[in-house]
C-alpha positions as CSV (number, residue, x, y, z in Angstrom):
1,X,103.7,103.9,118.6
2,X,105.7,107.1,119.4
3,X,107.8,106.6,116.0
4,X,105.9,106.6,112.8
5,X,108.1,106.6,109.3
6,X,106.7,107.2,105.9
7,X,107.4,103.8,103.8
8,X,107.3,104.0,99.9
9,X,106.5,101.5,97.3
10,X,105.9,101.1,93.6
11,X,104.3,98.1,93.4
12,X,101.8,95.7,95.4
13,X,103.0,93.5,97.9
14,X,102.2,90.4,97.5
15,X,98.4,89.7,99.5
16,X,97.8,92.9,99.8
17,X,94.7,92.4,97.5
18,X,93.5,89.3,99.6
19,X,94.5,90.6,103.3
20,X,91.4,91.9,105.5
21,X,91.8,95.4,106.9
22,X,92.8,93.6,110.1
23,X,95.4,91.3,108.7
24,X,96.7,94.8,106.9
25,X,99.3,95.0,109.7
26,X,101.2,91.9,108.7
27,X,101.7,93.3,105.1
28,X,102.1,96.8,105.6
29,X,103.6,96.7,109.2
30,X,103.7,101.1,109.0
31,X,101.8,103.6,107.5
32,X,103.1,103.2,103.4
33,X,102.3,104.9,100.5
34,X,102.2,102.8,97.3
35,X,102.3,104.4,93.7
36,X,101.5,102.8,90.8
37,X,101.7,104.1,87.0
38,X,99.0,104.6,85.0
39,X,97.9,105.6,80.9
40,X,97.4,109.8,82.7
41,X,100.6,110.6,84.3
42,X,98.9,112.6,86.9
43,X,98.3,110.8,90.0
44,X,95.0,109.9,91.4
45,X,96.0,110.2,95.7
46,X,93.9,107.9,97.3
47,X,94.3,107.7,101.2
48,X,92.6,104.7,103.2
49,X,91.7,103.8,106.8
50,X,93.1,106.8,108.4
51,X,90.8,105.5,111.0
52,X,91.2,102.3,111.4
53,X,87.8,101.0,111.7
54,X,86.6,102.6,108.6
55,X,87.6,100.0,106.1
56,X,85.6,100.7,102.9
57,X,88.3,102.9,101.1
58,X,90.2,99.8,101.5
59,X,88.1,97.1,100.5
60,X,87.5,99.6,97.6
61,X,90.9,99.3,96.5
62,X,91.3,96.0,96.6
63,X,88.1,95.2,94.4
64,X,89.0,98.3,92.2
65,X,92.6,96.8,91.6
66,X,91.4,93.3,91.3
67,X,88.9,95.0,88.4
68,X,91.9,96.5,86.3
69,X,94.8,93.1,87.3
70,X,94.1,91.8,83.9
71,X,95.1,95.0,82.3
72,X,99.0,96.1,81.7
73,X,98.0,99.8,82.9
74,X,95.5,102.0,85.3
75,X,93.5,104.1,83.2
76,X,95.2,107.0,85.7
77,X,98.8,106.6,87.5
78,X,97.1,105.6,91.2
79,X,99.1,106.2,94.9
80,X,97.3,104.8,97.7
81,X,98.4,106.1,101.2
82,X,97.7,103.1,103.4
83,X,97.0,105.1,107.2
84,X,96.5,104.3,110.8
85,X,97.2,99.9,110.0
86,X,98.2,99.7,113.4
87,X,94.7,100.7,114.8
88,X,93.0,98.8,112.0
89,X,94.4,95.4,113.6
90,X,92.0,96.0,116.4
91,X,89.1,97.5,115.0
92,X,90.1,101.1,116.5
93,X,89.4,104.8,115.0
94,X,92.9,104.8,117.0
95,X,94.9,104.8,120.1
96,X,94.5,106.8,123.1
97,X,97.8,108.1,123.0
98,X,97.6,108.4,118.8
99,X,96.9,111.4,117.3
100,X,93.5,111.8,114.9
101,X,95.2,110.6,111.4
102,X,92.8,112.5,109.7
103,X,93.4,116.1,111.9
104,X,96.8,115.8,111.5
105,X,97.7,117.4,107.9
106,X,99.1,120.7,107.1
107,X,97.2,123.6,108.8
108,X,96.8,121.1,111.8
109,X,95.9,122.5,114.9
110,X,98.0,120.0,116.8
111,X,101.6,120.3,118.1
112,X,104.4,119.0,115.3
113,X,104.9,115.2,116.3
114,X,106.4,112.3,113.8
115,X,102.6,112.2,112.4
116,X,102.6,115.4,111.3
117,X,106.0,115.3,109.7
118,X,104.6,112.1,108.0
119,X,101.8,113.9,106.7
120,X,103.4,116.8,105.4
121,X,106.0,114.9,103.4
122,X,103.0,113.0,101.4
123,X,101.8,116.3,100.6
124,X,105.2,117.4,99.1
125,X,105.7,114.0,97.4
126,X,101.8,114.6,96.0
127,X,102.7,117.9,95.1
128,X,106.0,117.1,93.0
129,X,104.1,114.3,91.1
130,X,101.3,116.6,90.3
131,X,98.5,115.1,91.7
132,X,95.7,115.3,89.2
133,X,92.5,115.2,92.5
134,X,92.6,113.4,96.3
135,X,90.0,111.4,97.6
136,X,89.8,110.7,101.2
137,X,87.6,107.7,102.0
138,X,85.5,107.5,105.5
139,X,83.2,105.6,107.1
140,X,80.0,106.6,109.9
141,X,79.6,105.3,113.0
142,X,75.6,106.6,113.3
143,X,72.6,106.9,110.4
144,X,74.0,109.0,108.0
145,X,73.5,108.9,104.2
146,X,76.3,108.7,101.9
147,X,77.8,112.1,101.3
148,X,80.7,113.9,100.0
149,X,82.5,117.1,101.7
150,X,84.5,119.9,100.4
151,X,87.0,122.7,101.6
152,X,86.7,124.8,98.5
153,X,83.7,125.7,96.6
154,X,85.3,126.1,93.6
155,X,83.9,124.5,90.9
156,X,86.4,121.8,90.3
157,X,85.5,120.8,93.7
158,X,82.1,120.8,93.2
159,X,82.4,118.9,89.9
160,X,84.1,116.1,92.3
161,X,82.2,116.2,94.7
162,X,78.7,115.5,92.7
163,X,80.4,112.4,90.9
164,X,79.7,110.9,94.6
165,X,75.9,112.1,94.8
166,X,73.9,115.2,95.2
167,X,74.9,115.9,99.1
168,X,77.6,117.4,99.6
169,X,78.7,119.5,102.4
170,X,81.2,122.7,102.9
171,X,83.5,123.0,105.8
172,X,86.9,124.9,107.4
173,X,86.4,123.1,110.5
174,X,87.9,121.0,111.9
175,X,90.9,121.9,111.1
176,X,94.4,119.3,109.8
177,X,92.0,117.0,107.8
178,X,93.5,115.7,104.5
179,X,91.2,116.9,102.3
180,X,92.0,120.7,103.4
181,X,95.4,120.1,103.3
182,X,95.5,118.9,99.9
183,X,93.0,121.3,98.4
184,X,95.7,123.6,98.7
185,X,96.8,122.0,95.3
186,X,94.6,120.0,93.9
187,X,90.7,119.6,93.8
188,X,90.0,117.0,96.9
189,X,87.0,115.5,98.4
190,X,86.3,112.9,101.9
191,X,83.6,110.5,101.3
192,X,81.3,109.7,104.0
193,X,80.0,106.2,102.8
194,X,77.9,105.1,105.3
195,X,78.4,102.5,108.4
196,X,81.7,99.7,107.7
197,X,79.4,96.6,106.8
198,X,77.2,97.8,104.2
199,X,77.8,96.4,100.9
200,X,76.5,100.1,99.1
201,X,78.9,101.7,100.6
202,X,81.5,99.3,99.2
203,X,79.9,99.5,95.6
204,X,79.3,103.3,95.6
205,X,82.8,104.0,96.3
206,X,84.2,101.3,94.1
207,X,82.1,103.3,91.4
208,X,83.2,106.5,92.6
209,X,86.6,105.5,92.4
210,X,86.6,103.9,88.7
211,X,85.0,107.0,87.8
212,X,88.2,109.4,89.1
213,X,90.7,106.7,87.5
214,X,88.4,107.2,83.8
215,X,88.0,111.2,84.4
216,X,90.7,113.1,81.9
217,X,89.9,116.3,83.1
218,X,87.0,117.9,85.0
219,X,83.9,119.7,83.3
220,X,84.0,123.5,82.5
221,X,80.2,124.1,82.7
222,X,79.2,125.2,86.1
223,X,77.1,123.2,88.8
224,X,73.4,124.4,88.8
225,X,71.5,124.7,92.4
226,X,69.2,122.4,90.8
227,X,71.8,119.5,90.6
228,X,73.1,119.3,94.6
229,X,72.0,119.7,97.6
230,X,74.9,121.8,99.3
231,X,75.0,122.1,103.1
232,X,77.4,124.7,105.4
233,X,79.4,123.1,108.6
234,X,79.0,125.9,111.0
235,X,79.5,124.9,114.3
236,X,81.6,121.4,115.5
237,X,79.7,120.2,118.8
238,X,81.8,118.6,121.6
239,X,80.6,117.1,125.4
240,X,83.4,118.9,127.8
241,X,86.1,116.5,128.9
242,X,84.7,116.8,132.8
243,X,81.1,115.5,131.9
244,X,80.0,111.6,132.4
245,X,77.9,110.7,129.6
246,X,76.0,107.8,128.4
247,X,73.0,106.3,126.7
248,X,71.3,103.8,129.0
249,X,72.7,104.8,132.6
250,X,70.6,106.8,134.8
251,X,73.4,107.4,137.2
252,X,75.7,109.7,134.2
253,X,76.2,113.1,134.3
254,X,74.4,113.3,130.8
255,X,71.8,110.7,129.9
256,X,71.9,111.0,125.7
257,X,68.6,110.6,124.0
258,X,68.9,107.1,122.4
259,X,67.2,108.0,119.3
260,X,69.6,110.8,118.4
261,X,71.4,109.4,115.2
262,X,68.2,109.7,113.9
263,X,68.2,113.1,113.9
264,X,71.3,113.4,111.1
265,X,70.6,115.3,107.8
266,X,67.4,116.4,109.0
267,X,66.4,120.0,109.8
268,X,65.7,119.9,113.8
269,X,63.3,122.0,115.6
270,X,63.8,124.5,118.2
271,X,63.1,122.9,121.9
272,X,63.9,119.4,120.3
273,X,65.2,117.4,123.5
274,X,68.7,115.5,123.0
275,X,69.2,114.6,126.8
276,X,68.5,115.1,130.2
277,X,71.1,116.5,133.1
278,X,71.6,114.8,136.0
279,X,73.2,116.9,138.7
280,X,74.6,119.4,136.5
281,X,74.3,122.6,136.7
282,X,76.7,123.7,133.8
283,X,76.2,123.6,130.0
284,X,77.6,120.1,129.0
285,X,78.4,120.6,125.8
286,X,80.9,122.9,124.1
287,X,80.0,124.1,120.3
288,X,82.7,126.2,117.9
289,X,82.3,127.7,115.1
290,X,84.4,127.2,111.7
291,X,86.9,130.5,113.4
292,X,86.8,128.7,116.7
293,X,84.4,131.0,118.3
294,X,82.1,129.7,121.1
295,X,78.9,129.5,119.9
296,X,77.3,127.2,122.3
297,X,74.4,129.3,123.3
298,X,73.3,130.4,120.1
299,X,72.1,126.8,119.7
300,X,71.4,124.7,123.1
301,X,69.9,125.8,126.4
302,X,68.9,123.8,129.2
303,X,65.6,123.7,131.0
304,X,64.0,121.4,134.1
305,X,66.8,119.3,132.8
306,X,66.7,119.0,129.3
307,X,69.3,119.6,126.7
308,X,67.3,121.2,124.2
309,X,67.9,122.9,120.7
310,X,67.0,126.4,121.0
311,X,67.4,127.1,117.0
312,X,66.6,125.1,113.8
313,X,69.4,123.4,112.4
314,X,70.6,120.0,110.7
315,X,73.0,117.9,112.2
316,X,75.5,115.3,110.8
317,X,77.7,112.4,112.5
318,X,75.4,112.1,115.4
319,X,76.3,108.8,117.1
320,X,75.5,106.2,120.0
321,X,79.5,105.1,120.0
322,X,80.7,106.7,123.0
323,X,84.2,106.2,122.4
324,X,84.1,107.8,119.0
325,X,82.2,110.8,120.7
326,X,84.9,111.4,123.0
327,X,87.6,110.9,120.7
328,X,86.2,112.8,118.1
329,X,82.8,115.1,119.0
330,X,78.9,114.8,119.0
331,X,77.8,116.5,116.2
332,X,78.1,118.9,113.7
333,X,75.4,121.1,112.7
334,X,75.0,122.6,109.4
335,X,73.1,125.3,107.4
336,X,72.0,125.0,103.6
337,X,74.0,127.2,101.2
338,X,72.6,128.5,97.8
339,X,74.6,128.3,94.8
């Protein structure tokens, strides 16, 4: 797993369209990039299971390519970056020892390493085949609605965005995500579509997807305020490495409310609880704004041994996975932005 080489095709393997995102690994046995022509020269860049148990944008695919076999040509020339396949064998966001695949693209934060190479040579092979938009497919682990995000509020990327839904949120932050890195030359969006097993998810993709294939160019007109609801990342919340946390455990460091994905997209009060401390006399948690700023006190306090929220504020990807809270963080919290 210390190796990882781009591989390049122009056609489907055979199975590919059949295989499970679990039985990807026997197909596509490393990280592959597959391009295939289309009636619009411009390429639609799709990338897929950059965590590997997010499988949606994959299942997508499949069902979107099965929709167009009988045709002799894609609406759009298609290339579908097929990510982390080794983790998605197992059902993993990744290894231990892997690097995020979705925080390591151009303007990562993270040390050069064979992922990062990999990642900026799609990005010059997009660039050179002059990729018409990018759509970066996710999944949630907590209760989250289905919602698109941004790194440009241009109105190309707002025009992409709103194809998805209404919701869509604005962020810098965290930094080496694909969509970032590609907005540098093309308009680019992440889904967020809702937990792996729910057939919605599958469908409003799939739709989504059909749509960009079928788009010829994107509207001139500008978004009206009236027509999304547009939401500000402004602080990424993380527990510090040091602190034991849990969700049922009275003995943990941290003892995590257990009701606290339901708090996601929904404006939280000040002195809201999210946990209680046990033997800690430190502020567990570690919040950064989109420059990297420590901005932890501006929103939480502690007091007789509650974690509270001192300020209003909406968060997004709470979760009760504890393994994709210390891989990844607790939260992020948000502000609503008028167009």
């Amino acid at each position: 797993m210390n190796t990882v080489h781009l591989k390049q095709l122009d056609y489907l393997p055979e199975g590919i369209l059949e295989a499970t995102s679990k039985e990807l690994h026997a197909i596509l046995p490393k990280p592959t990039l597959i391009h295939l022509p289309g009636k619009q020269a411009a390429p639609l860049f799709v990338s897929v299971l950059l965590h590997g148990n997010e499988p949606t944008g994959f299942n997508a695919i499949q069902l979107l390519l099965k929709k167009h076999h009988h045709q002799k040509q894609l609406p759009r020339s298609l290339s579908v970056f097929f990510g982390n396949v080794t983790a998605a064998r197992y059902d993993l966001r990744r290894f231990d020892k892997q690097p995020d695949y979705n925080r390591i693209w151009p303007g990562t934060e993270l040390p050069y390493c064979a992922e990062t190479e990999m990642a900026k040579e799609i990005v010059a092979i997009m660039e050179k085949r002059k990729v018409f938009a990018s759509v970066d497919v996710h999944n949630n682990t907590g209760l989250n609605p289905h919602y698109a995000c941004i790194n440009n509020l241009d109105n190309q990327f707002l025009q992409l965005a709103s194809l998805f839904g209404r919701l869509i949120v604005y962020f810098i932050r965290p930094k080496g995500v694909q969509s970032a890195a590609f907005a540098q030359i093309c308009p680019s969006v992440t889904l967020e579509c809702g937990r792996p097993d729910q057939q919605h998810g599958l469908e409003h993709t799939l739709e989504f997807l059909n749509s960009c294939l079928r788009l010829t160019e994107f509207p001139q007109h500008q978004i009206l305020a009236r027509d999304i609801d547009l939401f500000h990342t402004v602080a990424q919340v993380k527990i510090v490495d040091k602190i034991n946390f849990g969700f049922k455990y009275l003995d943990t460091g941290l003892l995590l409310n257990e009701d606290l994905e339901r708090m996601n997209f929904t404006e939280v009060s000040t002195g809201t609880v999210m946990g209680t401390l046990k033997k800690i006399s430190t502020m567990p948690l570690i919040a950064k704004d989109e420059n990297g700023n420590d901005v932890t006190d501006n929103f939480f306090s502690f007091h007789n041994g509650d974690l509270q929220i001192k300020r209003l504020t909406m968060p997004s990807m709470l979760t009760l996975d504890e393994r994709v809270i210390r891989q990844d963080c607790l939260c992020y919290l948000m502000e609503r932005i008028h167009l």
